[in-house]
C-alpha positions as CSV (number, residue, x, y, z in Angstrom):
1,X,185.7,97.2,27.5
2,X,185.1,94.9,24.8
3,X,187.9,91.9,23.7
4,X,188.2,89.9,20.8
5,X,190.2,86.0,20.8
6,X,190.9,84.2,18.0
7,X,189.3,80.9,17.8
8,X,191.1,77.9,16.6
9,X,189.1,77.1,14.3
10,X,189.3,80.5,12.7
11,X,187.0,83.2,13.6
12,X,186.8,85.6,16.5
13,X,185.2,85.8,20.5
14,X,183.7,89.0,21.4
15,X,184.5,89.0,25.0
16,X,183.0,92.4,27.4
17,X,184.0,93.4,30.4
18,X,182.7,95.4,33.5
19,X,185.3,98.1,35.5
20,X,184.7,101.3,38.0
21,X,185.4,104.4,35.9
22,X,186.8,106.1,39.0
23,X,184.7,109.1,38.7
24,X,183.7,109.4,42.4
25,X,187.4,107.4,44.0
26,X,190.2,108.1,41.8
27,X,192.1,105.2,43.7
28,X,189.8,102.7,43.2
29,X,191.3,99.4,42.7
30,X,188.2,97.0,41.5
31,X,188.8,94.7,39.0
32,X,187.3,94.2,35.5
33,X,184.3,91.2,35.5
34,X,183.0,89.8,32.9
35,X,179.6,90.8,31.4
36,X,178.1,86.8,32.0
37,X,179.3,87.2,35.9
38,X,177.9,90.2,36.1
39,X,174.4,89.0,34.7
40,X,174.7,85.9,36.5
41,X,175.0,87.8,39.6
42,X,172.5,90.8,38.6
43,X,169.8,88.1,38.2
44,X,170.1,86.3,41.5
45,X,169.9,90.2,43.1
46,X,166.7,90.4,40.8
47,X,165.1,87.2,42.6
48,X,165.7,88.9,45.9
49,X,164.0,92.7,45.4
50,X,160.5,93.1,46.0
51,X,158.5,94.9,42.8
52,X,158.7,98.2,44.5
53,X,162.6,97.9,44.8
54,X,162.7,97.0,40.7
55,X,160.9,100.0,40.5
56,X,159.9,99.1,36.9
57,X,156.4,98.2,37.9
58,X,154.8,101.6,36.7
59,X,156.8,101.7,33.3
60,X,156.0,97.7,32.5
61,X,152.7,99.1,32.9
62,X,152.5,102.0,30.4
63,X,154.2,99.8,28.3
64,X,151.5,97.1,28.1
65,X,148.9,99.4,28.3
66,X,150.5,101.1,25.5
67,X,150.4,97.6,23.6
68,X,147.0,97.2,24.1
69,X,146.1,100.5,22.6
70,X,148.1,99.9,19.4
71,X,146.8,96.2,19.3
72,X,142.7,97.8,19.3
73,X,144.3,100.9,16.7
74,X,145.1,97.3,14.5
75,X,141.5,96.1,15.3
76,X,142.6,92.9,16.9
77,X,139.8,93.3,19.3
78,X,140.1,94.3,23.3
79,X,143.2,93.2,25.1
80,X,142.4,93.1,28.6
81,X,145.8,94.3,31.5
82,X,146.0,91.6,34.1
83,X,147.7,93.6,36.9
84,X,148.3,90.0,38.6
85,X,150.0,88.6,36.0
86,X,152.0,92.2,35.6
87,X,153.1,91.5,38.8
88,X,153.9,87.9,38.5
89,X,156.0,88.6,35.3
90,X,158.1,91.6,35.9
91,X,160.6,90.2,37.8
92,X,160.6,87.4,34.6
93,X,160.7,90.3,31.9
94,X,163.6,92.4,33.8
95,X,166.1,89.1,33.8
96,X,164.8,88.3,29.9
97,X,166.3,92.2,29.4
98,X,169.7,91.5,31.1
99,X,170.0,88.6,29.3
100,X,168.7,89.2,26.2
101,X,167.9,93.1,25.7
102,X,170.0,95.8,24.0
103,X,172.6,97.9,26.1
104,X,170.6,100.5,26.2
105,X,167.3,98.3,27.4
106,X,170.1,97.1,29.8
107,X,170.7,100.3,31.3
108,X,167.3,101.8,31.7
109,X,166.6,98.8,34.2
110,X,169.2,99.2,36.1
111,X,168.3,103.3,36.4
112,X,164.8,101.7,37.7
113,X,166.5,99.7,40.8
114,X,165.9,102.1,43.6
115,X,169.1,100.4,45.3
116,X,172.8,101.0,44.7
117,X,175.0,98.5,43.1
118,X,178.7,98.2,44.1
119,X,181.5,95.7,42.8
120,X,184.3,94.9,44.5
121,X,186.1,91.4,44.4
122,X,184.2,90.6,41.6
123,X,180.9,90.2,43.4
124,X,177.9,92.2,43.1
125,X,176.0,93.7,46.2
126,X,172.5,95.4,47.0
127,X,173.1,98.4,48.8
128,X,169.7,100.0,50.4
């Protein structure tokens, strides 16, 4: 759900918000949190999962190696993949995505985590 607040000094907010859409409990009574909790709190799960649990190892992959192929198409010579610094940044590219990435981008990693999410009391929790 998205809000707008007018600013004193003229202008407008853009404030989002986060709520269950009670397809699967028609009772349930979770609040609405605010998109910056919920990031804050989706990135200090991130720091916890192991690659395999991210489960956007294999798509970071194709991706770069994707790169690569359209940066040698360009003829801006042979980018060799690094699959140790893949590893070391996937975990730093997935929280640059929740912060920074579209909605969409957004919701493809979070189809990737091979772990539930639930909310309730405003907090954020793993479920394996």
């Amino acid at each position: 759900m998205e809000k707008f607040k007018k600013i004193k000094g003229g202008g407008t907010r853009k404030y989002i918000y986060y709520g269950c859409t009670r397809s699967r409990d028609k009772n349930c009574r979770v609040l609405y949190i605010r998109e910056e909790k919920l990031i804050e709190q989706l990135l200090k799960i991130i720091d916890k999962l192991t690659l395999d649990e991210l489960g956007v190892k294999e798509k970071l992959r194709a991706e770069i190696e994707r790169h690569s192929k359209f940066q040698n198409i360009l003829g801006s010579g042979e980018c060799q993949i690094n699959q140790e610094k893949i590893n070391i940044n996937v975990k730093n590219y997935v929280k640059y995505l929740l912060k920074e990435g579209t909605n969409f981008e957004k919701r493809e990693i979070l189809a990737c985590l091979k772990s539930r999410l639930t909310l309730a009391n405003k907090e954020l929790k793993l479920v394996k």
